[in-house]
DRENMITI-399805 format. One record per residue: residue in one letter; x, y, z of N, C-alpha, C, O in turn. Coordinates in steps of 0.2 Angstrom, whole numbers, padded with zeros to 4 digits, always signed. Each point is the difference from the previous one (the first is absolute). Layout:
N
AXYZXYZXYZXYZ;...
END
This chain:
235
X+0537+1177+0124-0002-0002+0006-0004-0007+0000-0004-0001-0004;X+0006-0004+0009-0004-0006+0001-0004+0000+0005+0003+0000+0005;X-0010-0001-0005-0004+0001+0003-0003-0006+0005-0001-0005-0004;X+0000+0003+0009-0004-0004+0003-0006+0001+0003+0002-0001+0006;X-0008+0003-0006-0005+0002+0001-0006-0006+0002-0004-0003-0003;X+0005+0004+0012-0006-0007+0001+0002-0005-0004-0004-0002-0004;X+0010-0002+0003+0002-0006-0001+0000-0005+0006+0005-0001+0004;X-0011-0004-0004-0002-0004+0006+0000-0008-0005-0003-0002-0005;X+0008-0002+0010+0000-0005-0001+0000-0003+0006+0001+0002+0005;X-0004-0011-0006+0003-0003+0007+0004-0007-0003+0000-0002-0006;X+0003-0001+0010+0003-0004-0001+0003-0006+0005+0005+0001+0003;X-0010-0008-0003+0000-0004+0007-0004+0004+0004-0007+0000-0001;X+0012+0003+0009-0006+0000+0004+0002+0009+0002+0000+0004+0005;X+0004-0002-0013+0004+0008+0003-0005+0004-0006-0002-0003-0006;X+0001+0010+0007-0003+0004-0001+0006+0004-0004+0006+0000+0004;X-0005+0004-0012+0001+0007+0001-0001+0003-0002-0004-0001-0005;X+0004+0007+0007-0001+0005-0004+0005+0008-0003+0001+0004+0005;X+0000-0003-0010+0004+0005-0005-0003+0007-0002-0004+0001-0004;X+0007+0004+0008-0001+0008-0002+0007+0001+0002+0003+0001+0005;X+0000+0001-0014+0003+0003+0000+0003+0004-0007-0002+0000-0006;X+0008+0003+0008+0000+0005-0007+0009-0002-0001+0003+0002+0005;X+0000-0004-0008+0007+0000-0005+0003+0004-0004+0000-0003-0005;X+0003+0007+0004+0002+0006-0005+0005-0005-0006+0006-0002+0002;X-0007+0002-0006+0002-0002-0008+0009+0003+0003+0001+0004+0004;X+0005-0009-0008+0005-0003+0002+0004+0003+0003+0005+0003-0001;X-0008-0007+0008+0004+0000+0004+0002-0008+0003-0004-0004-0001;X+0008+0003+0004+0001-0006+0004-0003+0000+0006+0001+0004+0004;X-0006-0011-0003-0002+0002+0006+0000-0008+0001-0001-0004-0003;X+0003+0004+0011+0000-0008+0005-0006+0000+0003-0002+0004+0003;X-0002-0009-0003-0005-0002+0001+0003-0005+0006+0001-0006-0001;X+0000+0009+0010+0002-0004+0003-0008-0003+0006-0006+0002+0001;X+0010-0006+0002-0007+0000+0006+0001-0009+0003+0005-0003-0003;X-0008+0001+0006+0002-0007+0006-0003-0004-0006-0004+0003-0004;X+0006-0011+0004-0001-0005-0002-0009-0001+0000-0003-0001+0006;X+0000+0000-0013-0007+0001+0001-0005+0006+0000-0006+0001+0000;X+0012+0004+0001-0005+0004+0001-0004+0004-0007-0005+0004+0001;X+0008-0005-0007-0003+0002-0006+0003+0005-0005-0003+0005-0004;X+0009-0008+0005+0004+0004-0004+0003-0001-0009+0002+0004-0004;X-0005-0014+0005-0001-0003-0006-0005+0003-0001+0000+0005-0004;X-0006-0007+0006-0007+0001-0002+0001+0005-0004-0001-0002-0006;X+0003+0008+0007+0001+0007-0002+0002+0001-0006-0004+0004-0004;X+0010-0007+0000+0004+0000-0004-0006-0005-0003+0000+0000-0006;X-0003-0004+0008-0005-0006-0006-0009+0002-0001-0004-0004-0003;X+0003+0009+0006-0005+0003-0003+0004+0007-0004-0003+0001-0006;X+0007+0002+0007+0003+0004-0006-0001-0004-0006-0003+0002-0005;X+0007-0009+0005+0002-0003-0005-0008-0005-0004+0001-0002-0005;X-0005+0002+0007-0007-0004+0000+0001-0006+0001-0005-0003-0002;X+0011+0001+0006+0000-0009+0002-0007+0001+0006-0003-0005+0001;X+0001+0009+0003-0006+0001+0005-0004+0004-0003+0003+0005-0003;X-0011-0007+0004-0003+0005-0001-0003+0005+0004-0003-0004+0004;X+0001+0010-0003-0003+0002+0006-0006-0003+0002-0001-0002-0006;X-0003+0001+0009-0006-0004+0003-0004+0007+0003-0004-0001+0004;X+0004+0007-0006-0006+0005+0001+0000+0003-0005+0004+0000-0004;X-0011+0003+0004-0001+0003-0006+0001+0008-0001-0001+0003-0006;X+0003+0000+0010+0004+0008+0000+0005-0001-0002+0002+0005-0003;X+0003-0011+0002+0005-0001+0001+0004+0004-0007-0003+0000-0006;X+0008+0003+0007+0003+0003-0008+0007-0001+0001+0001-0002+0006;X+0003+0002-0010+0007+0002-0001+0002+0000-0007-0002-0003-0004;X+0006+0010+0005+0000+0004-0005+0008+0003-0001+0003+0002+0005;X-0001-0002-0014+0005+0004+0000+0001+0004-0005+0000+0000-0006;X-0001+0004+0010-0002+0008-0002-0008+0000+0000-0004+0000+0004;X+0002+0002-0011-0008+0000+0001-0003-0007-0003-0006+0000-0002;X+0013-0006+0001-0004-0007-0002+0001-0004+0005+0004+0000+0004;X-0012-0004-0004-0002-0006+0003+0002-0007-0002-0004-0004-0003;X+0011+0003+0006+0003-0005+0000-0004-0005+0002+0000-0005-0002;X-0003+0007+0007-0003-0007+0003-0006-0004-0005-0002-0006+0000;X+0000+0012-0004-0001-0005-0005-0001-0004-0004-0004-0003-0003;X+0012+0003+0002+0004-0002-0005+0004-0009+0001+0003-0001+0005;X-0005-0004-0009+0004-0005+0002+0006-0001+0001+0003+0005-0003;X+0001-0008+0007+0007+0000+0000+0006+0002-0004+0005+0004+0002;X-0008-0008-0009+0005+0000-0004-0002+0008-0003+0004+0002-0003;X-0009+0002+0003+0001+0006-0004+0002+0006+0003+0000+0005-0003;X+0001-0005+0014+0003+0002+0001+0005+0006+0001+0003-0004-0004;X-0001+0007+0004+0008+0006+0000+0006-0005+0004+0005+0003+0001;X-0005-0010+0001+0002-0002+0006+0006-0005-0003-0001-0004-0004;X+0007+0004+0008+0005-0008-0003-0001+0001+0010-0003+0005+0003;X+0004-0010-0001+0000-0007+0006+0007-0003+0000+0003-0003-0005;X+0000+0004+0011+0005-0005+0000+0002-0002+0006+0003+0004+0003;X-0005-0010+0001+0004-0002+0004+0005-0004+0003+0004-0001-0004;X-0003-0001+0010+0006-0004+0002+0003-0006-0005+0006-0002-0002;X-0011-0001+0001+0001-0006-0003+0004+0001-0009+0005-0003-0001;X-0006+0008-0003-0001+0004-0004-0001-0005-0007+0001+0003-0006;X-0005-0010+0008-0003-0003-0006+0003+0002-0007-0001+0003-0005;X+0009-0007+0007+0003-0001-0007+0000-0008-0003+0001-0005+0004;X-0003+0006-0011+0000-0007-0005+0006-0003+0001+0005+0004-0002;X-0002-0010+0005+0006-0003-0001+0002-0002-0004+0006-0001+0000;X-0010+0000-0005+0005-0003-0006+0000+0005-0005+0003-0002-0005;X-0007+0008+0006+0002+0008-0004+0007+0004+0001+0003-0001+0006;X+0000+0003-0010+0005+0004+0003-0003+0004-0001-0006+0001-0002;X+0011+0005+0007+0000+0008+0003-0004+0002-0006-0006+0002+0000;X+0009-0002-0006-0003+0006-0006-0007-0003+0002-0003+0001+0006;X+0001-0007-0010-0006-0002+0000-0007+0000+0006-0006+0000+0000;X+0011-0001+0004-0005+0001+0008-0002+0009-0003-0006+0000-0002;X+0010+0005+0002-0001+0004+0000-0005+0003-0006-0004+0004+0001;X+0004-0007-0007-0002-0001-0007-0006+0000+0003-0004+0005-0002;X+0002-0010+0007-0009-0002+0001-0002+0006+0003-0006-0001+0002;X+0007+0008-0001-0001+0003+0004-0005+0005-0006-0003+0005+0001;X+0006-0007-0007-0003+0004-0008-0004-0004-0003-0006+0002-0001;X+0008-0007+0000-0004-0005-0004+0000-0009+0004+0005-0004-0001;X-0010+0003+0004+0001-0007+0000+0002-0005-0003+0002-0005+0002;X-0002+0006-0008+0001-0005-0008+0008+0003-0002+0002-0003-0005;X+0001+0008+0008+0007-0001+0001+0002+0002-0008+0006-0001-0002;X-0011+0004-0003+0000+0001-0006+0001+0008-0001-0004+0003-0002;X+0012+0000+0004+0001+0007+0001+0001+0005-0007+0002-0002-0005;X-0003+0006+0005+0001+0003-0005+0007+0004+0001+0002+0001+0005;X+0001+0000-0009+0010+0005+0001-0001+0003+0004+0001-0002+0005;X-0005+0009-0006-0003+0004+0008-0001-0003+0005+0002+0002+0006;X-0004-0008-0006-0003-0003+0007+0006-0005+0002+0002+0001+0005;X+0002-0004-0008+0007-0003+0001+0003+0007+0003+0003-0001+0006;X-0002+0007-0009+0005+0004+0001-0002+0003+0008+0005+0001+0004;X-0011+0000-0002-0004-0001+0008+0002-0003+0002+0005+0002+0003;X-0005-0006-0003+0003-0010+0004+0009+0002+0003+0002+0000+0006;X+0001+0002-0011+0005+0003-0001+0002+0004+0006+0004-0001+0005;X-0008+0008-0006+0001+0005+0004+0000-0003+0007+0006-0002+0003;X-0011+0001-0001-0003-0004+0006+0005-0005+0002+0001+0000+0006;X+0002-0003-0009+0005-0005+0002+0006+0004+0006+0002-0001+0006;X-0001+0008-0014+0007+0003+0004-0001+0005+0005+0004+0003+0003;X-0013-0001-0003+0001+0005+0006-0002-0004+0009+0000+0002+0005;X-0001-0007-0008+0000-0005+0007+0007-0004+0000+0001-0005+0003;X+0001+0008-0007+0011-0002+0004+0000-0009-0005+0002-0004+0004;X-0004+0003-0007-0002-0010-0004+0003+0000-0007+0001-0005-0004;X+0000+0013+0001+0005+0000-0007+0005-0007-0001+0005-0002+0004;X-0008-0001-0009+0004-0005+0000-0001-0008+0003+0003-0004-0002;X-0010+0005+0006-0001-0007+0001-0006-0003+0000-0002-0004+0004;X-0001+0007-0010-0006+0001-0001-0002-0010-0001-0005-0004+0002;X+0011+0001-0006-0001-0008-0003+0000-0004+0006-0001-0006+0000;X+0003+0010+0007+0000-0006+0005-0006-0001+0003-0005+0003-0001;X+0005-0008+0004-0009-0004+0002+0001+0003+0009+0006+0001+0002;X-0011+0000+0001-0002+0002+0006+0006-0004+0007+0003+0003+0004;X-0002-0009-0006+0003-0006+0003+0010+0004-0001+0005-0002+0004;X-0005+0004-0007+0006+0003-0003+0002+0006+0002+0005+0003-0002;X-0009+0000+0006+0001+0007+0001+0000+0000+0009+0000-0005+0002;X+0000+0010+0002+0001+0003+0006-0007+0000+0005-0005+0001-0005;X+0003-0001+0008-0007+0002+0004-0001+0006-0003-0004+0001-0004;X+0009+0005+0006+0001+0005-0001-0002+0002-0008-0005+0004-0001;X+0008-0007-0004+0000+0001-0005-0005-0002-0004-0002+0001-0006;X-0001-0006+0010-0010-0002-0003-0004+0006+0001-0002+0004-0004;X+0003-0003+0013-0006+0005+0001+0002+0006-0007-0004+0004-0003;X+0010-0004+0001+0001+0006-0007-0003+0000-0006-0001+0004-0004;X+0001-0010+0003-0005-0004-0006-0007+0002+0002-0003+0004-0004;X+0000-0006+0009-0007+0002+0002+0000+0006+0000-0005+0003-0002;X+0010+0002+0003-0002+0008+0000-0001+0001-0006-0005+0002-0003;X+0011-0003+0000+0002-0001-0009-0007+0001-0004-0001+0003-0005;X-0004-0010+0009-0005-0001-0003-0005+0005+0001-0002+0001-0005;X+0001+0003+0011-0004+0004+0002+0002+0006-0003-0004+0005-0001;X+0009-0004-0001+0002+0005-0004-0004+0003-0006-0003+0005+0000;X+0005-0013-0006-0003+0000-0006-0008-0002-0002-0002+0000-0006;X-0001+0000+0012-0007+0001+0000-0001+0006+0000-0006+0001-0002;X+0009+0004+0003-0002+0007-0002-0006+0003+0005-0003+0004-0003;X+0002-0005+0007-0007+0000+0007+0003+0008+0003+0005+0002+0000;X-0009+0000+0003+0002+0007+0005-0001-0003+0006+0003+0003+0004;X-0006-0006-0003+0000-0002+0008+0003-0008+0001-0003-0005-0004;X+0010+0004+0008+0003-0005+0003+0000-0004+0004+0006-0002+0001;X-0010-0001+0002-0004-0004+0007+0007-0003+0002+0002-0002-0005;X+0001+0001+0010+0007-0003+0001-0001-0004+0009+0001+0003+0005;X-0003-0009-0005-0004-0003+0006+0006-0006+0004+0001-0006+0000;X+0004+0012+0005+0004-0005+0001+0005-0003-0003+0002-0005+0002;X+0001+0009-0009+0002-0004-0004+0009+0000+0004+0004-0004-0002;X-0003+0009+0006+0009-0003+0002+0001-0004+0006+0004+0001+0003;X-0008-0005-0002+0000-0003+0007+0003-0007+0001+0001-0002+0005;X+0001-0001-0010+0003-0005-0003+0007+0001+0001+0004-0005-0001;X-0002+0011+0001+0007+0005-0003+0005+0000+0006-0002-0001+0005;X+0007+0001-0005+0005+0002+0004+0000+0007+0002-0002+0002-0005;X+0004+0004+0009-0001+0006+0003+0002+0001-0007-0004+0001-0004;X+0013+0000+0001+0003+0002-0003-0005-0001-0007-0003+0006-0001;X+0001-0010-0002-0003-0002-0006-0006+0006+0000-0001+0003-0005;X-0004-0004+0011-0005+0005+0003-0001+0004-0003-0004+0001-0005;X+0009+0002+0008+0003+0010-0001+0001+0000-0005-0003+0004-0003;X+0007-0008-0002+0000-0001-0007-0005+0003-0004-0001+0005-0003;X-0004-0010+0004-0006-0001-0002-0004+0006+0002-0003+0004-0004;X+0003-0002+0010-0002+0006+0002+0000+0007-0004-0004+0005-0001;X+0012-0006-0002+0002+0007-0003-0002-0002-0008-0001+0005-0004;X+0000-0008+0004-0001-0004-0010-0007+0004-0001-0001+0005-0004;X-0004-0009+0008-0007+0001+0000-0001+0010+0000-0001+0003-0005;X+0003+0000+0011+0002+0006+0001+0002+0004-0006-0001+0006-0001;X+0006-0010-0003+0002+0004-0006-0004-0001-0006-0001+0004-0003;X-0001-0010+0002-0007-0002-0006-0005+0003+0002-0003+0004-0004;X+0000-0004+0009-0005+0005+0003-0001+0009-0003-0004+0003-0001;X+0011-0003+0001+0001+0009+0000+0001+0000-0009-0001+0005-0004;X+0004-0010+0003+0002+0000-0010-0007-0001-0005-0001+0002-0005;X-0003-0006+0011-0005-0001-0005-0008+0002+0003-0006-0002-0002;X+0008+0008+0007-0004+0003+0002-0006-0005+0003-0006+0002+0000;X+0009-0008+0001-0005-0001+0004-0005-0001+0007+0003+0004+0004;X-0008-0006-0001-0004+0000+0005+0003-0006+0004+0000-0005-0004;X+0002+0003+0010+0004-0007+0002-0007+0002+0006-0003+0005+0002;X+0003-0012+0000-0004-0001+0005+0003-0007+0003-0001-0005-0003;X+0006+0006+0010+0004-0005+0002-0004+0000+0007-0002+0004+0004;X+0001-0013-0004-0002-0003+0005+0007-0003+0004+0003-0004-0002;X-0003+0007+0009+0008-0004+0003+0000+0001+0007-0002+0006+0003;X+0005-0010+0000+0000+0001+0008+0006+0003+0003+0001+0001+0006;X+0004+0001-0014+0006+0004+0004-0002+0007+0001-0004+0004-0004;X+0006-0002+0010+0000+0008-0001+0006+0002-0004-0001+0006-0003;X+0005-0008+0002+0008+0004-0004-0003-0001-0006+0002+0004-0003;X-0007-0008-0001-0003+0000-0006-0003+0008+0000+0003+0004-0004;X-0007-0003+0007-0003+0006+0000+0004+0006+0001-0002+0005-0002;X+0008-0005+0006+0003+0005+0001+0004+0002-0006+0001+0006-0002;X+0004-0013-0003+0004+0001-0003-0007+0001-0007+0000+0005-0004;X-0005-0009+0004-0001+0000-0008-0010+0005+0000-0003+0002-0005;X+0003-0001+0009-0008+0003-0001+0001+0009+0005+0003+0002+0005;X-0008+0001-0010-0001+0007+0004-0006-0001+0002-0001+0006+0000;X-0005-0009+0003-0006-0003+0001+0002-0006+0005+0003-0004-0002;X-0007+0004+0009-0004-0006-0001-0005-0001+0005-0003+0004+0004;X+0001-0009-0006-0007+0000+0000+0000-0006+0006+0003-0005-0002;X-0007+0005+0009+0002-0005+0005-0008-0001-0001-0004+0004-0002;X+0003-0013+0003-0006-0002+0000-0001-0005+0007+0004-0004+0003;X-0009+0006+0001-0003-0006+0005-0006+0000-0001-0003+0004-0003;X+0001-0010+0006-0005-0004+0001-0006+0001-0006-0006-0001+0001;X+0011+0002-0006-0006+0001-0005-0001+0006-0004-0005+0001-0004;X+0010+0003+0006-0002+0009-0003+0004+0002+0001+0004-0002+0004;X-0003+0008-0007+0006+0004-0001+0001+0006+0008-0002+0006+0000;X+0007-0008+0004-0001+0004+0006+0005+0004+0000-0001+0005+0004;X+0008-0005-0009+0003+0008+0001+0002+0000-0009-0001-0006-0002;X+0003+0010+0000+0002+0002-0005+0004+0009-0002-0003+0005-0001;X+0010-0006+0001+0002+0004+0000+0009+0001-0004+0001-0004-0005;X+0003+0007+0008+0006+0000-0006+0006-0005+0004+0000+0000+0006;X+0002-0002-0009+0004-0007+0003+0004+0003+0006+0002-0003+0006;X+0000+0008-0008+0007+0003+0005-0004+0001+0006+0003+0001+0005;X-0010+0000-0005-0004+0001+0007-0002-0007+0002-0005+0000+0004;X+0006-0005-0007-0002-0006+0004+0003-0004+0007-0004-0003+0004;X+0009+0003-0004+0004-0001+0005-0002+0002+0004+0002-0003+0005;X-0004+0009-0003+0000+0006+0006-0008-0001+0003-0001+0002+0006;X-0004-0005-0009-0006+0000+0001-0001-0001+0007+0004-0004+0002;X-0007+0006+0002-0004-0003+0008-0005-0004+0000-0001-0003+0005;X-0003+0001-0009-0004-0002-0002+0003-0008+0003+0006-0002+0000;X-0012+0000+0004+0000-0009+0002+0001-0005-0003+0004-0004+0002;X-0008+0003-0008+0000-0002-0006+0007-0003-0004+0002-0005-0003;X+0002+0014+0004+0003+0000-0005+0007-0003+0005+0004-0004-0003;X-0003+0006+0009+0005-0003+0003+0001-0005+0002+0006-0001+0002;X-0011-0006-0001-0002-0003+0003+0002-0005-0007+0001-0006+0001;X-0001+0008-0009+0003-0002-0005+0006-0001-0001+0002-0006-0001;X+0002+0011+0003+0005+0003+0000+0004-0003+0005+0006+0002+0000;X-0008-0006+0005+0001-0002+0006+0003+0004+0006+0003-0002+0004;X-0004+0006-0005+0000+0006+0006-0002+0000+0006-0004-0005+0001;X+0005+0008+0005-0006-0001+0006-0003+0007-0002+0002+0004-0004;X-0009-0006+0009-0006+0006-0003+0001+0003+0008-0004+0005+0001;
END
């Protein structure tokens, strides 16, 4: 379970605050209107924010992450952009996700490996970023987040650069590494078809705070103001 317990931040002139609970690997969409705190969310998991109260916990399982720095975390972070080295190929982008200094061991080559071919890239591991697909970057960055080996997945927006087709792609990919490597995903995204195709969770954020949480297949149907007024619906 991932825990949010009295997690108060502010940030500018906006207030939030975090109670809530996650069940360990599941997909879950972290949707909600522009600003409303749905990065935030995903970067105090991650320790890029700190909480600013002092009740404040977050916890996975019965450890306190939040007092953990960044990098010692359970956490890989990926977003839009997906921060690949240009003049790295694919292996070696993905290389950095083990060792910085790109200094592998045969096992750790033979990871790099895996990861290539379970992100669909068998084979093009020698091309540079400039060389490859929109589509087929964002797989290098998954690739990456792969071989860090992390239980929890933060994915902040990362298909929205994407063509529909490429999307769903990407959709089903994540959905299938998720389930292969038993991992916890945590997708921030303003598609609802994200959520319906790739998450059994989600998690709707306004004004600062978690106002519905429930199973994807019941989101659409909500009465809720908030949530239609999202959705663009009449209320």
């Amino acid at each position: 379970m991932i825990n949010f317990k009295q997690v108060n931040c502010r940030l500018g002139e906006q207030n939030f605050c975090y109670d809530l609970q996650i069940q360990l690997g599941q997909v879950v969409a972290i949707m909600g209107a522009s600003g409303s705190g749905k990065s935030t969310l995903l970067n105090l998991l991650a320790g890029f924010i700190a909480p600013q109260n002092d009740t404040a916990q977050i916890l996975l399982g019965d450890e306190r992450v939040d007092l953990l720095a960044p990098s010692q975390r359970p956490v890989t972070s990926l977003f839009q952009e997906h921060n690949l080295f240009a003049h790295m190929s694919a292996f070696n982008n993905l290389a950095l996700g083990i060792r910085t200094s790109l200094k592998l061991t045969v096992d750790e080559i033979a990871q790099v490996d895996t990861a290539l071919e379970q992100v669909g890239l068998k084979g093009l591991g020698s091309r540079l970023p400039k060389e490859l697909s929109g589509g087929q970057r964002q797989r290098v960055a998954l690739g990456r987040a792969l071989v860090r080996r992390k239980p929890l997945l933060l994915l902040d927006e990362p298909f929205s650069a994407l063509d529909p087709a490429l999307r769903q792609e990407m959709a089903a990919l994540v959905k299938s590494l998720s389930q292969q490597h038993q991992l916890t995903v945590l997708l921030v995204t303003h598609e609802p078809r994200d959520a319906l195709d790739l998450a059994e969770t989600v998690v709707f954020i306004a004004d600062g705070r978690v106002h519905w949480q429930g199973p994807s297949q019941d989101f659409l149907q909500q009465t809720d103001t908030h949530i239609k007024a999202y959705l663009g619906q009449s209320c």
